[in-house]
C-alpha positions as CSV (number, residue, x, y, z in Angstrom):
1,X,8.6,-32.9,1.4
2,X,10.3,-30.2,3.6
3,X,13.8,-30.1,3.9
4,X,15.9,-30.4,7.2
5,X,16.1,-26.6,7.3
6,X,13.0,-26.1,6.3
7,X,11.9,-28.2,9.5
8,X,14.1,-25.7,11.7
9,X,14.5,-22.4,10.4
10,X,17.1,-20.0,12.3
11,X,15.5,-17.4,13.8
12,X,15.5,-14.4,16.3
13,X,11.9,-14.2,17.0
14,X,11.1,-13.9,20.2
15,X,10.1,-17.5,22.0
16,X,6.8,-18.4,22.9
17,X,5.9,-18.4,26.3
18,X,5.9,-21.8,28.2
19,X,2.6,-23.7,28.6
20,X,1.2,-23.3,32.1
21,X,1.2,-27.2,32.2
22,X,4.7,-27.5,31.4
23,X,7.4,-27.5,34.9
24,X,9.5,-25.3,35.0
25,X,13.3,-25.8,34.2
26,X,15.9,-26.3,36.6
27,X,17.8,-22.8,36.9
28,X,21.0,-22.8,34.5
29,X,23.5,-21.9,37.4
30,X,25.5,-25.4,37.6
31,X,25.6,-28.7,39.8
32,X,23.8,-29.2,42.4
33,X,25.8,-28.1,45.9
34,X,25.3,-31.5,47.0
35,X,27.3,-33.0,44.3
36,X,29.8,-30.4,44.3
37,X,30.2,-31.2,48.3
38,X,30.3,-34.8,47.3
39,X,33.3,-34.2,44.2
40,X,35.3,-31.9,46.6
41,X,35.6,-35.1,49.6
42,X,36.2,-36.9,46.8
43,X,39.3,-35.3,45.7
44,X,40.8,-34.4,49.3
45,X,40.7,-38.2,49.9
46,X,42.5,-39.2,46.3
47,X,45.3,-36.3,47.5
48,X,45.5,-37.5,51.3
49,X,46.2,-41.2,49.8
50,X,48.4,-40.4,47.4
51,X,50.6,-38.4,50.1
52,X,50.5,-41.3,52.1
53,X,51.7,-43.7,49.9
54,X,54.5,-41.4,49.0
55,X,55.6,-41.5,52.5
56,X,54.9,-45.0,52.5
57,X,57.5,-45.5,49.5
58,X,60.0,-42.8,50.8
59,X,60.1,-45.5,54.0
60,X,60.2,-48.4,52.6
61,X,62.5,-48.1,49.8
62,X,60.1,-48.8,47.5
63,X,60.1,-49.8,43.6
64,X,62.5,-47.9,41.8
65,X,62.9,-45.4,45.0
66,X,66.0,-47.2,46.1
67,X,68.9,-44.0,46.9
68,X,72.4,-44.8,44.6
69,X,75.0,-44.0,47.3
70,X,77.8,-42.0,46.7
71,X,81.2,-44.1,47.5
72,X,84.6,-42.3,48.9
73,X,87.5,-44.3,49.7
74,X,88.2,-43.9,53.7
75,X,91.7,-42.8,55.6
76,X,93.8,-45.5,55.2
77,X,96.0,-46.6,58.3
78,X,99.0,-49.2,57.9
79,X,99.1,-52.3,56.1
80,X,98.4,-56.3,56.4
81,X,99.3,-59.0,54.3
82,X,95.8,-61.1,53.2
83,X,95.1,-64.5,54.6
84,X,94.1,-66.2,51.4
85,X,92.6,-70.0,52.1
86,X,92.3,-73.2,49.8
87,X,88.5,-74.1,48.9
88,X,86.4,-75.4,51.3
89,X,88.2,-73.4,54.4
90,X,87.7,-69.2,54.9
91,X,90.0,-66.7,56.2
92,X,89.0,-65.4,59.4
93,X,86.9,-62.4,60.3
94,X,88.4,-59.6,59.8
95,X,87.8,-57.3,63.4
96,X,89.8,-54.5,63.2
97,X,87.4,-51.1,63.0
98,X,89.3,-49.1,60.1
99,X,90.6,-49.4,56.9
100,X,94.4,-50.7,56.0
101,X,96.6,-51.5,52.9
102,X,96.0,-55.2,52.1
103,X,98.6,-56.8,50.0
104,X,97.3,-60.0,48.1
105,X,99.5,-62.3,46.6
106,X,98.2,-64.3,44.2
107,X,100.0,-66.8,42.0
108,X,98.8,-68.3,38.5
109,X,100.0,-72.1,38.1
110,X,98.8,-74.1,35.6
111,X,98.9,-78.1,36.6
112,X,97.2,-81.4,35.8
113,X,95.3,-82.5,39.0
114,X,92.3,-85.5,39.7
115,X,89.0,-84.4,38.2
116,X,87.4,-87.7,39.1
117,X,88.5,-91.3,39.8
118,X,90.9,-91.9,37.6
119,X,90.4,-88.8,35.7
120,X,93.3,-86.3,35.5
121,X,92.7,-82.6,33.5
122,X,95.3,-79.9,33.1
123,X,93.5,-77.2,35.3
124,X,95.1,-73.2,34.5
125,X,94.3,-72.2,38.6
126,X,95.0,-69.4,40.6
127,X,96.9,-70.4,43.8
128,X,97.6,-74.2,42.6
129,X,93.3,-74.8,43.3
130,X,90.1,-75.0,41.5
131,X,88.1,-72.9,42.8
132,X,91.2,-70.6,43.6
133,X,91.9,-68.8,47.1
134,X,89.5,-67.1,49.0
135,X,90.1,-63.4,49.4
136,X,88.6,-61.8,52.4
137,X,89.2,-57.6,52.9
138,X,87.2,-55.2,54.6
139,X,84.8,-52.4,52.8
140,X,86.7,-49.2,52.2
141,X,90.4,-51.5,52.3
142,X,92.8,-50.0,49.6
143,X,93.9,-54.1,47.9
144,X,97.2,-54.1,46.2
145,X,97.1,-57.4,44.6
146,X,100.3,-59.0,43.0
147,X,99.6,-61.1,40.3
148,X,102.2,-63.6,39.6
149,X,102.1,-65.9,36.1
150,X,104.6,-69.1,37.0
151,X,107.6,-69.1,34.6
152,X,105.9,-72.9,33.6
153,X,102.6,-71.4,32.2
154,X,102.0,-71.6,28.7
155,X,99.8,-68.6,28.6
156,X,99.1,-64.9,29.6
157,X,96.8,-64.8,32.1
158,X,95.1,-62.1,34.4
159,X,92.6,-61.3,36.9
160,X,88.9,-59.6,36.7
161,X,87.4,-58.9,40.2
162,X,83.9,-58.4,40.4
163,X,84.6,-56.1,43.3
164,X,86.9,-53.6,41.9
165,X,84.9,-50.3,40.0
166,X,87.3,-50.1,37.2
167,X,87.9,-51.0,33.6
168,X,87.5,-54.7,32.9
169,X,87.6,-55.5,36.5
170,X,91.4,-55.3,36.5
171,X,91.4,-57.2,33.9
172,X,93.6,-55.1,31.5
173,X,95.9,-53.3,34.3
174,X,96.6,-57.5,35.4
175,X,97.5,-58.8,32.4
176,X,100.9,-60.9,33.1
177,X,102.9,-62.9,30.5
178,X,104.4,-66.3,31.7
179,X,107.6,-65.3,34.1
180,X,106.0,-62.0,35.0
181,X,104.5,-60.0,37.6
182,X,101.4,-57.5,37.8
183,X,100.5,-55.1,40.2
184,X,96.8,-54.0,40.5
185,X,96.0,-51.2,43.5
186,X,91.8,-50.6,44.0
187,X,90.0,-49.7,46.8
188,X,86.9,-52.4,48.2
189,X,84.1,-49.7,48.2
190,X,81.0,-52.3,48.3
191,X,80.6,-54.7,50.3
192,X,79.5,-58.2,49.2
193,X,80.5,-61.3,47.9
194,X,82.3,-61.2,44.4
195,X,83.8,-63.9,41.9
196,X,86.8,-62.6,40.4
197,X,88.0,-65.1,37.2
198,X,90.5,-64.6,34.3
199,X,89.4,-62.6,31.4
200,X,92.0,-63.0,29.1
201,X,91.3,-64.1,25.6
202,X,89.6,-66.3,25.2
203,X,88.1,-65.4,28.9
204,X,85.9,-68.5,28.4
205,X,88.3,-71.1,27.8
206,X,90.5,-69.6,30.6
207,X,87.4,-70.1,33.0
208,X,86.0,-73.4,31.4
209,X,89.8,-74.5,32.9
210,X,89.0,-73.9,36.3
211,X,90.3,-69.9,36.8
212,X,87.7,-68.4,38.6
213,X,87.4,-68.1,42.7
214,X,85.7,-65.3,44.5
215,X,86.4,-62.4,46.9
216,X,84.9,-61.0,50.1
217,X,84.4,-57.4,50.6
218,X,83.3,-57.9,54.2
219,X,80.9,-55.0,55.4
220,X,82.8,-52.4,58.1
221,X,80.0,-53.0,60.8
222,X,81.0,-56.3,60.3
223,X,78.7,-59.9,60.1
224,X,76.9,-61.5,62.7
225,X,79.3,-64.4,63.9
226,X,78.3,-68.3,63.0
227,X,80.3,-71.0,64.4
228,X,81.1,-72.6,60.6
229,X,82.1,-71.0,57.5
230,X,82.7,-72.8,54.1
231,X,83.3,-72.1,50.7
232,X,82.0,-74.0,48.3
233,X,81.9,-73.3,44.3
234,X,80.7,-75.1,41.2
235,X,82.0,-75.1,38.1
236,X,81.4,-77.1,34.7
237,X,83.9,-78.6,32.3
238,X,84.0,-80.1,28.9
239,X,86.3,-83.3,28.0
240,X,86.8,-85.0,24.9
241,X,85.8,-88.7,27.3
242,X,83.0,-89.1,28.4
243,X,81.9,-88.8,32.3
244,X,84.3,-91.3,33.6
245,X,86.4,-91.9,31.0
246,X,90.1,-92.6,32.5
247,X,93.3,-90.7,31.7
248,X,94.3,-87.4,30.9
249,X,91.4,-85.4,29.7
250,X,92.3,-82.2,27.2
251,X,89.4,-79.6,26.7
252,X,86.7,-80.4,24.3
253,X,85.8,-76.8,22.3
254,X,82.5,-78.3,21.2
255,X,80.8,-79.3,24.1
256,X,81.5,-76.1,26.1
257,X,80.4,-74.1,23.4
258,X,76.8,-76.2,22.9
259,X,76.9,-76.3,26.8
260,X,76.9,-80.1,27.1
261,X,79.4,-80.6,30.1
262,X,80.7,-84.0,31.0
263,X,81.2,-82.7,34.4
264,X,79.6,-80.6,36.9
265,X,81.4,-80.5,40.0
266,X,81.9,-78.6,43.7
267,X,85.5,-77.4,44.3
268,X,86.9,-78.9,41.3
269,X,86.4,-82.6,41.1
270,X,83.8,-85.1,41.8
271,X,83.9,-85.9,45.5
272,X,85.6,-83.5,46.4
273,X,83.3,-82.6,49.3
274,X,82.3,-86.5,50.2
275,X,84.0,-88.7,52.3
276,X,87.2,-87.8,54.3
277,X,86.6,-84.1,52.5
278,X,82.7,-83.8,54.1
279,X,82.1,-80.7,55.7
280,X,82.4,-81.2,59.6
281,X,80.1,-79.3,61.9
282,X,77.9,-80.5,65.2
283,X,74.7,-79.6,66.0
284,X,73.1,-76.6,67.3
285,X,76.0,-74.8,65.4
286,X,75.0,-71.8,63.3
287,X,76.8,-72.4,59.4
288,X,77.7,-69.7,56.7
289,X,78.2,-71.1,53.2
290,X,80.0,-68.7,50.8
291,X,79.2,-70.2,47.3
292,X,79.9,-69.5,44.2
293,X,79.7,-70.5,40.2
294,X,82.2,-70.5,38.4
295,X,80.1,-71.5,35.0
296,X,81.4,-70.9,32.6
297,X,78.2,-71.9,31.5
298,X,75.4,-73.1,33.7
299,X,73.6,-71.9,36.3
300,X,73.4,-73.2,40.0
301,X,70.1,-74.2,41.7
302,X,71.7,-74.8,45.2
303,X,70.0,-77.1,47.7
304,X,71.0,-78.3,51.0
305,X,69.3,-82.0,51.1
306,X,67.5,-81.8,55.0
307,X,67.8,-78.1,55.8
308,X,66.4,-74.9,54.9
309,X,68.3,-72.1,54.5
310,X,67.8,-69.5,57.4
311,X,69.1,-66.4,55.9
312,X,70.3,-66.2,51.9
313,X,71.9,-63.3,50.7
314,X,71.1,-63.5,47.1
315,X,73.8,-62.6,44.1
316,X,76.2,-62.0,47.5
317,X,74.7,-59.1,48.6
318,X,73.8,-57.5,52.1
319,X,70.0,-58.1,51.9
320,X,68.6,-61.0,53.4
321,X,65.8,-63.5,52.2
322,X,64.6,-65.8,54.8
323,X,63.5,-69.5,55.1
324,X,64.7,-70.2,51.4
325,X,65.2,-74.0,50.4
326,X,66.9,-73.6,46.7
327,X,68.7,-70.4,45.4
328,X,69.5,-69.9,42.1
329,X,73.7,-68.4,41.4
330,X,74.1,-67.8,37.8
331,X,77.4,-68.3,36.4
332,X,79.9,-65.2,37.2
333,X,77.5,-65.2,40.6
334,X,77.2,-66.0,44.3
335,X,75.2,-66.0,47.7
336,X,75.4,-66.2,51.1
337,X,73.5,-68.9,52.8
338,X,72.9,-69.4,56.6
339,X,71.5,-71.9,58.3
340,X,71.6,-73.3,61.9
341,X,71.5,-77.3,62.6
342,X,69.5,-79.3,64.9
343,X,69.7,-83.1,63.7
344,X,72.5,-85.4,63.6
345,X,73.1,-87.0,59.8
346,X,74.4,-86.8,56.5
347,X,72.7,-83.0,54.6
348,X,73.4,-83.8,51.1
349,X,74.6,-80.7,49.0
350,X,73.6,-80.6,45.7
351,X,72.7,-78.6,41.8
352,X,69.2,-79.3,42.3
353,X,69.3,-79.9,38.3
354,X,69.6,-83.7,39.9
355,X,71.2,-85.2,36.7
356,X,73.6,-82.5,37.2
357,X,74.3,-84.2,40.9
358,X,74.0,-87.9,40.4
359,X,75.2,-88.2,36.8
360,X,78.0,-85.2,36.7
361,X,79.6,-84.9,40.3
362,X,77.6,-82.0,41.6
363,X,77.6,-83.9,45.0
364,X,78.8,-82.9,48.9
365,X,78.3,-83.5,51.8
366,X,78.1,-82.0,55.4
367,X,78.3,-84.5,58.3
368,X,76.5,-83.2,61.4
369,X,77.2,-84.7,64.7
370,X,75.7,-84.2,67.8
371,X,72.5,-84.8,69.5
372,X,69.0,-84.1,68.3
373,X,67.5,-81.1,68.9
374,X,64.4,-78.9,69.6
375,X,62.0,-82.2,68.5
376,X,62.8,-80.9,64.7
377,X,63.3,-84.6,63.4
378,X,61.5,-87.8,64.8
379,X,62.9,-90.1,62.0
380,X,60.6,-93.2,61.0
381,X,58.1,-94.3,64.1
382,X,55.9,-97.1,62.7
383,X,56.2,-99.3,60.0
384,X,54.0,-102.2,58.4
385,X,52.0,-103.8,55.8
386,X,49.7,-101.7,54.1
387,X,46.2,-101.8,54.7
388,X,43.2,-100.6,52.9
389,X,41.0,-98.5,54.7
């Protein structure tokens, strides 16, 4: 038996010449110009798309193509002293067209206030409230915020503002001892809406006791006027009682570190946005909610029982989502919501984590009054026995 070699031998003899029955071959001189026509359209339509989608994406702002701004603090002219507001009312919009010196003075009390019915906690607060004042400044606004720590505190305290680019919000330069003053000086250089909370050690208990409220760095071209504006934050907290239980409540450790709060609550304390507190507004009138959570622990899914949000600037930013019915604020977080209304009732505010609302407190309300409008709600317009069909 031959061998594989043996079967083809390498050789430089001359070949034979082809049989005159055999085609011939197709010349060795490449592809055919029809392909080559074919591969060459090809290829000019792969680069023509890929220029347009890169025009496309340099538009449009696309993934990962957003620009990161560069940020200079503007000339600043004069000075104002800052409207600060107890929760649910907002300072007024700011109008002025240029940047000022805005002195905030803030003051740290701690004091026992009503939680729920019957329920009294010793809240650590900035301002005396839970959430604490509302802060409202313009973008580009050099803040010189004076931190005051009441000579009745037990504790240091200090501040940590979400808005300020700087170490530890703040949090560090703030630090005041009980009887003291702080001085912290930053500039406002993005716009949005900010929590700012106390961060000292532990920053969790200090927040779990209510210290937490939230700033404004309102845009310089402004926002669009609404008729109604409200703030509104939630917050958690962790009592030795149980939900209900009367009496001075002190802090349970436990629960806020497992995450089980007794309590879940708007501004501070169960109803405190229900009944002679509801939010007042009329129809046809356009609403801004500034809300907020506190946390320290949970986060909010935020739902307006009977209306759909209009505009919601997620995480309090200047981007708008529309026709939203539940946002989601983590805690440490915020949004904007807008919304216009058009039927007289009760809209029912709520943590759409429902045992959250009905079992914990995170209830309020927002009476509309007014006549109906635009056909949006017809209410019930039959009713009977049922009847199989």
């Amino acid at each position: 038996m031959s061998t594989l070699l043996e079967q083809e031998p390498v050789t430089t003899a001359r070949r034979p010449a082809p049989r005159r029955d055999t085609p011939p071959r197709t010349p060795r001189h490449g592809l055919p110009w029809v392909l080559l026509i074919l591969l060459a359209a090809v290829a000019v339509i792969a680069a023509l798309g890929w220029a347009a989608r890169e025009r496309a994406a340099s538009a449009s702002g696309a993934a990962f193509r957003a620009p990161i701004p560069v940020r200079q603090a503007p000339a600043i002219r004069g000075e104002e002293i800052a409207e600060l507001t107890t929760p649910p009312n907002v300072p007024k919009p700011i109008t002025r067209t240029y940047a000022t010196k805005v002195i905030v003075n803030l003051e740290i009390v701690e004091k026992t206030m009503r939680l729920a019915d019957g329920v009294s906690y010793t809240f650590w607060t900035f301002g005396g409230s839970v959430p604490g004042r509302f802060i409202r400044v313009r973008e580009g606004d050099q803040v010189e915020l004076h931190l005051k720590n009441h000579p009745g505190s037990m504790v240091p305290h200090n501040i940590d503002l979400h808005a300020v680019t700087g170490p530890g919000g703040g949090a560090e330069a703030t630090t005041t001892m009980p009887g003291h003053e702080s001085v912290l000086r930053f500039t406002a250089l993005n716009p949005g809406l900010y929590v700012y909370h106390c961060a000292f050690a532990p920053a969790s208990l200090h927040v779990a006791n209510g210290m937490y409220g939230m700033i404004l760095v309102q845009p310089k071209e402004g926002m669009t006027p609404v008729d109604r504006e409200f703030y509104v934050m939630q917050g958690d907290f962790y009592t030795k009682g149980a939900y209900g239980q009367p009496g001075l409540q002190p802090f349970d450790l436990q629960k806020a570190v497992d995450e089980r709060p007794d309590y879940v609550v708007f501004n501070g304390a169960v109803g405190s946005l229900t009944g002679d507190h509801a939010l007042k507004v009329r129809t046809g009138e356009t609403v801004r909610l500034f809300v907020g959570n506190g946390g320290p622990n949970l986060t909010s899914s935020f739902h307006v029982i009977g209306e759909i949000f209009d505009n919601v600037y997620a995480e309090g930013s200047t981007v708008a989502q529309h026709n939203v019915q539940t946002t989601s604020i983590p805690a440490g977080g915020s949004a904007i919501v807008e919304f216009r209304t058009e039927t007289p009732g009760k809209l029912v505010m709520v943590d759409h984590a429902l045992f959250r609302a009905f079992s914990k407190g995170a209830v309020g309300l927002m009476q509309v009054d007014g006549e109906p409008l635009h056909g949006a709600f017809a209410g019930r317009i039959s009713e009977g026995p049922f009847t199989q069909k």
